[in-house]
N, C-alpha and C positions, 0 to 999 in steps of 0.2 A: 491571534496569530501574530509574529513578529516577521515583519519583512524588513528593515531598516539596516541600510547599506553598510554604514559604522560595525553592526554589531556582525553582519554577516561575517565581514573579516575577520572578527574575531575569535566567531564561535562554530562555523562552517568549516573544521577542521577535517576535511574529509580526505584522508590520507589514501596514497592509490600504489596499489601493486604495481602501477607501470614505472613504477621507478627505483623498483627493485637494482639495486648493484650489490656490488662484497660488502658493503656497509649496512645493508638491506633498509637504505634509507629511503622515508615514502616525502614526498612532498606534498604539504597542505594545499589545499585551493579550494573557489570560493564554488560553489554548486553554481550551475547554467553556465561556466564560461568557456567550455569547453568544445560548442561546436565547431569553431574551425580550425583544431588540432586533432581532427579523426583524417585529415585527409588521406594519409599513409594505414589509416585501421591498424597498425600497429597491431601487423604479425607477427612481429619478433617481438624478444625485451630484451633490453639492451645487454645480455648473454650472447647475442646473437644462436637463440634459439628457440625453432621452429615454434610455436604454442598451438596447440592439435586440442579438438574436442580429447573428451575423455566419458571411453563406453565404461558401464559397471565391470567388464571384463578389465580392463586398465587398472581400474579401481584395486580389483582382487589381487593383480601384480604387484601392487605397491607404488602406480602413477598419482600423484597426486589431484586429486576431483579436480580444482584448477590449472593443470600444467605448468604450477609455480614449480622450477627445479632447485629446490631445498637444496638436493645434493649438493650443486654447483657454488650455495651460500656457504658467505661465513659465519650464518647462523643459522640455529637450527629452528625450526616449524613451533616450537614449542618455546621455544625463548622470544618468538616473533610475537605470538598469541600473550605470552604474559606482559610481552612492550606494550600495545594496544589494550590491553585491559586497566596496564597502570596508566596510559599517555592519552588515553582515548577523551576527549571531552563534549561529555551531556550538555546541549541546552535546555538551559532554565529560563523561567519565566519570574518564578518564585523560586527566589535562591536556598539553598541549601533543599529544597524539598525530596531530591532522592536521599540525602541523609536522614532526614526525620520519619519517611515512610519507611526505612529497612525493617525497625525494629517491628511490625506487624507482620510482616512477612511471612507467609507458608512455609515451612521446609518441604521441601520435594526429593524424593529419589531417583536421581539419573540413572541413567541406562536401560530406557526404555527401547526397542528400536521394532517402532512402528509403520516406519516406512525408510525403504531401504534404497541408496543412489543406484539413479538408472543409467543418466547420464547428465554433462555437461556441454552444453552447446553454445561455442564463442562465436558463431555465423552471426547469433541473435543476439545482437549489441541493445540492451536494457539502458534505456537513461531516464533521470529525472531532471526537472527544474526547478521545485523548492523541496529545501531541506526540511520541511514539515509535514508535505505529503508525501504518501506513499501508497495510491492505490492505483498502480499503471499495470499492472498484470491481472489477466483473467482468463479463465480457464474455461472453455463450454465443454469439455469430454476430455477423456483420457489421455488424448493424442491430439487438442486442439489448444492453442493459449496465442491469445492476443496480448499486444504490449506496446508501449513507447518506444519506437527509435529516434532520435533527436526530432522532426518535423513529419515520422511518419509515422504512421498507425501499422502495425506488422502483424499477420499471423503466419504460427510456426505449427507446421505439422514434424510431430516425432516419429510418425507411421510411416511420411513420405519425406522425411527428412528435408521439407523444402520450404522456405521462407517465402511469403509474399504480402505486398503493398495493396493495404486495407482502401486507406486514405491517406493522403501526402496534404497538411496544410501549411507547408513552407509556403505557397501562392495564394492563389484566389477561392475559393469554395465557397458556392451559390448550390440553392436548393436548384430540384430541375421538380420538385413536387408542388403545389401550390393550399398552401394553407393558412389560415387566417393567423395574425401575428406574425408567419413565418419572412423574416428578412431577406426579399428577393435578389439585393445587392450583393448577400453573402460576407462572407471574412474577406481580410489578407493577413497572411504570418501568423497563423493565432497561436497561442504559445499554451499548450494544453497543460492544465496541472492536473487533470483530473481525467477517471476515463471509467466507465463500468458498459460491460459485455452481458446479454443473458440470449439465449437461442442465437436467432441472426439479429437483434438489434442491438448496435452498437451507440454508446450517447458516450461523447466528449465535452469537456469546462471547459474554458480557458480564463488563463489570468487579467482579463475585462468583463469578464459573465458573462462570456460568449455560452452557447451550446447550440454543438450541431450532431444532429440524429441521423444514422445512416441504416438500413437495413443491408447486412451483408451480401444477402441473395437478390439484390438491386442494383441496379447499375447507379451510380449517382448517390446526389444526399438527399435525404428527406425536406430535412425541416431547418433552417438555422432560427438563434431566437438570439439577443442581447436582453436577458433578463433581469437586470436592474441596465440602469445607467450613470450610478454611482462612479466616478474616477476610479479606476483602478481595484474595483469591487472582485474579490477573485473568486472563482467560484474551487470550493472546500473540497465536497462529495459528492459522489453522483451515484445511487444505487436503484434497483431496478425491481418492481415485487409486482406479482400478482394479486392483487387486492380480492378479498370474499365472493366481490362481484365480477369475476374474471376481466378488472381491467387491467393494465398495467403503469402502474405507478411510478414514480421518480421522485426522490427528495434531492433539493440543491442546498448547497450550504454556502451563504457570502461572507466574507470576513472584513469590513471595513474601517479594521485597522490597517489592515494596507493602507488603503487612504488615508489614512489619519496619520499616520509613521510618514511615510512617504511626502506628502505635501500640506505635512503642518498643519494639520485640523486641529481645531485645540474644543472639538466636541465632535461626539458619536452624530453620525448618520444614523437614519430609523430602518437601516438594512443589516440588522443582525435577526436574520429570517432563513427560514426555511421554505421553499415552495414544495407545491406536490402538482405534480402533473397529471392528467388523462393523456395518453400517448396512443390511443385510437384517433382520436380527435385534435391530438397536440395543443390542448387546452391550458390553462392556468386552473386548475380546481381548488385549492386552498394556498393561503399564503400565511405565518406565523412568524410572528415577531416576539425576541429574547430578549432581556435587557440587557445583554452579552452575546459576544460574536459566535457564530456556532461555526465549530470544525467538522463534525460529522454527526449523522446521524442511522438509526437503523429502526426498523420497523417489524414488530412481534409477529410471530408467522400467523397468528390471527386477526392480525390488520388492524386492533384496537390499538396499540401503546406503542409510543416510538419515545426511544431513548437518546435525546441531546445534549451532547456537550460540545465542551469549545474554549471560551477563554477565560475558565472560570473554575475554581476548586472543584464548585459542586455543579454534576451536573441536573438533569430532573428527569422525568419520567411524563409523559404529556398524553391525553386522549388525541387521540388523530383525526376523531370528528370536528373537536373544536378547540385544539392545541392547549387545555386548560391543562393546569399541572397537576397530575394524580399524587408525585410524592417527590422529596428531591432526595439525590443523591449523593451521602457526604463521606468523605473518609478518604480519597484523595488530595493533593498538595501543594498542584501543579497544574497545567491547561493540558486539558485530553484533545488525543487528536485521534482515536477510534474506537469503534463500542460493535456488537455483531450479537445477536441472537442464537442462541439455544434451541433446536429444531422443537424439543419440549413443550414451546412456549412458556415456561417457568425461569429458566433460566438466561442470563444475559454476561456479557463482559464489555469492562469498557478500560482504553489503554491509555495512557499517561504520563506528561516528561519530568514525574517522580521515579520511572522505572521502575513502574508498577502497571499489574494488571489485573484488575477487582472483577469476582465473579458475585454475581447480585443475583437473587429469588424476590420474583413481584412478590412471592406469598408474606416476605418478610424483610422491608426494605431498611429497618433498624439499622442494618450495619451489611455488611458484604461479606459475605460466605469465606471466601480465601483471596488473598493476596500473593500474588505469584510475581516475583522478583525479575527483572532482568541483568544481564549480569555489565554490557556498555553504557546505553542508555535509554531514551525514552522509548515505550510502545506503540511502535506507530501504524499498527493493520495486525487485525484480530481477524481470524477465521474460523468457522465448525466445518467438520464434514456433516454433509447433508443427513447420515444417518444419529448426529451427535453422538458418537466414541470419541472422535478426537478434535482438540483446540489446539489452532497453530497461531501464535504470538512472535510477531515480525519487529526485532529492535532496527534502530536506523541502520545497523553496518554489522558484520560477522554472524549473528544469533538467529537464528528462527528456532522455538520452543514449540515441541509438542507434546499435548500434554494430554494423560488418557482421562478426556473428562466423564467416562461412564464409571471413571472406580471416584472419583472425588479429587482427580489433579493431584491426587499423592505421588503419581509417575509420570518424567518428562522423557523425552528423546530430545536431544541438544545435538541441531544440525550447526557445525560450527565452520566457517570459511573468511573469506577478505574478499572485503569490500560494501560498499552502501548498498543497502536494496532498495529497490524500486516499486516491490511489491510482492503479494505470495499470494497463490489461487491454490484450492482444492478444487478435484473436476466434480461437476455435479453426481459422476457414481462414486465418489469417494477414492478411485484408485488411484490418482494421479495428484503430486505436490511438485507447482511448479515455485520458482524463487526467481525474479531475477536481481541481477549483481549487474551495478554500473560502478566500474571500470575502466580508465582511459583505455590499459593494455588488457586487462582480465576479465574486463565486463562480460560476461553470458546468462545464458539463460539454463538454470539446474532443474532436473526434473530429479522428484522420487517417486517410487513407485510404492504402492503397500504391500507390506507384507503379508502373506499368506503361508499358510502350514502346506496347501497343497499344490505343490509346485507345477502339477498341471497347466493351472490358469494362466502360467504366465506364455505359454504356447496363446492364448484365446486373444483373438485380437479386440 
């Protein structure tokens, strides 16, 4: 992972709707520096007009999904999209390599439309802090999605239309539970890069390897832990699985090139590792080390193989008993920063800042099934529905791809909008696709809904 202030400038070209005028000109800026210009939340844009959610009914009028008013420009919505596709700039790690993976690339036939807008909700202001992650959004049900607000942890009901404060770590946060490792001191400020939701347990990173575990249906936090003590160790991923043995598991991801970029190490730290937690007990139960930084990981729904990449072309395929490498995996360009399992357990994908995203069968790791293109840049958060019909592929900004993986990814649905995402959750029943979009003026939170032939269910709450 690259955190290094120089290049940030450079290559953190995150262009923002809020500065839409007759020119429909965006201004670049660098990701995180934006907390203390929400003060105003920036209801208007500078049209001096109103910016209102937007219901599917809107949609059907002809309101724009984000209250951008195209009319009002002196360009059109479609000459805007082809600026950003030609102006838009990929970070690379390894230069040229979305050029060199195109020519593999799947063709696909758009116009899929698998899930259909339900709504837009600008109440729910999505942000992030590094331009490499993106897994701040998560969704437990149809009508529930947790997410980053700059220092708060939020959840947004769609059913009661009403936003509230999860956990706020702008201050101080100390455990009120008591458990062995657990840091009775607590944080202050911790600056979350990372965040994953399942039932009521909520576990947050932060950018010093913080994590702190909170049960929703508790008053208070669980557990905090600083799991390495590496300078500036950040923590990657943070995902949540019930193991064979009904425990609940966690893998962390540290990336110690921060440290190394940051304050001039001129050699790796031995914390390019993965942990796995016991979260009954709040234990350390395995700890694995890369010879390369890992960005993310994910774990086969049968608990044997977990698939790691990170800062490295290839990533590998490892037993989860004892991190050994079953097989590695080549044909990527570029450093991946997400990978997601196939409910199958045969199937995997993992995403990449070639703008690319490789679907792999353990049965046959020779080479990767299909390669599916993005069309800005890197893929930065892979999802299945839980039933495996559909793979949603999150690029940093405009794109989320879904793709029908029960026919072979020959057919995509291309949700297309402005601005950076934060993240993208399917609800555990499959019916709900949340997005959200940060935004100084536009940032919200989009839901889709799935489509169905029998228009009944959509009465069913």
């Amino acid at each position: 992972m690259s955190h290094d202030g120089d290049e940030m400038e450079n290559v953190v070209d995150d262009y923002e709707m809020g500065e839409v005028d007759d020119d429909i000109y965006f201004r670049a800026r660098v990701v995180g520096d934006s907390e203390s210009d929400d003060e105003d939340d920036d209801e208007y844009d500078n049209l001096d007009n109103k910016i209102t959610d937007t219901s599917a009914a809107d949609a059907r009028d002809g309101k724009d999904i984000q209250g951008i008013p195209w009319g009002r420009l002196s360009i059109s919505r479609e000459k805007y999209r082809q600026t950003r596709l030609e102006q838009y700039k990929n970070y690379e790690n390894i230069p040229q390599s979305a050029e060199g993976s195109e020519k593999v690339c799947k063709p696909t036939r758009k116009g899929g439309k698998y899930y259909e807008f339900w709504q837009n909700t600008r109440s729910v202001k999505s942000t992030i802090l590094h331009f490499q992650l993106r897994n701040l959004v998560w969704s437990t049900s149809k009508h529930d999605v947790y997410l980053m607000s700059h220092f708060s942890i939020i959840h947004w009901s769609s059913l009661s239309g009403k936003k509230t404060e999860v956990l706020n770590v702008s201050g101080h946060v100390a455990p009120c539970e008591k458990h062995p490792g657990s840091l009775l001191e607590g944080f202050t400020q911790t600056q979350v890069s990372t965040l994953a939701v399942q039932d009521t347990l909520l576990i947050a990173g932060g950018f010093q390897g913080e994590l702190i575990c909170k049960y929703i249906d508790r008053p208070g936090v669980s557990y905090c832990s600083r799991t390495t003590y590496d300078d500036n160790a950040i923590t990657n991923a943070i995902d949540i699985f019930d193991s064979p043995r009904s425990v609940i598991l966690s893998f962390f991801c540290y990336n110690p090139l921060l440290a190394l970029v940051l304050l001039g190490k001129d050699n790796l730290r031995d914390d390019n590792c993965i942990r796995d937690f016991d979260l009954e007990r709040f234990q350390l139960s395995k700890h694995f080390c890369f010879p390369w930084p890992v960005n993310h990981t994910s774990l086969s729904p049968d608990g044997k193989l977990i698939v790691i990449v990170g800062d490295n072309p290839d990533g590998v395929l490892v037993d989860s008993q004892t991190g050994k490498t079953v097989a590695p995996l080549s044909g990527h360009l570029d450093f991946s920063f997400a990978s997601s399992w196939h409910p199958d357990g045969h199937t995997f994908a993992t995403g990449n800042q070639d703008k690319t995203c490789r679907i792999w069968d353990v049965r046959n790791l020779s080479k990767s099934v299909a390669v599916l293109k993005g069309n800005l840049g890197a893929i930065r958060s892979i999802r299945f529905t839980s039933d495996g019909k559909y793979m949603a592929m999150a690029e940093p900004a405009d794109f989320v791809h879904v793709y029908d993986a029960s026919n072979g990814y020959e057919k995509e649905q291309e949700i297309d909008f402005f601005g950076e995402i934060s993240g993208v959750s399917f609800s555990p029943d499959t019916e709900s696709l949340f997005i959200g979009v940060w935004d100084r003026t536009y940032g919200s939170l989009l839901q889709y809904n799935r489509c169905r032939n029998h228009l009944y269910l959509d009465s069913l709450l």
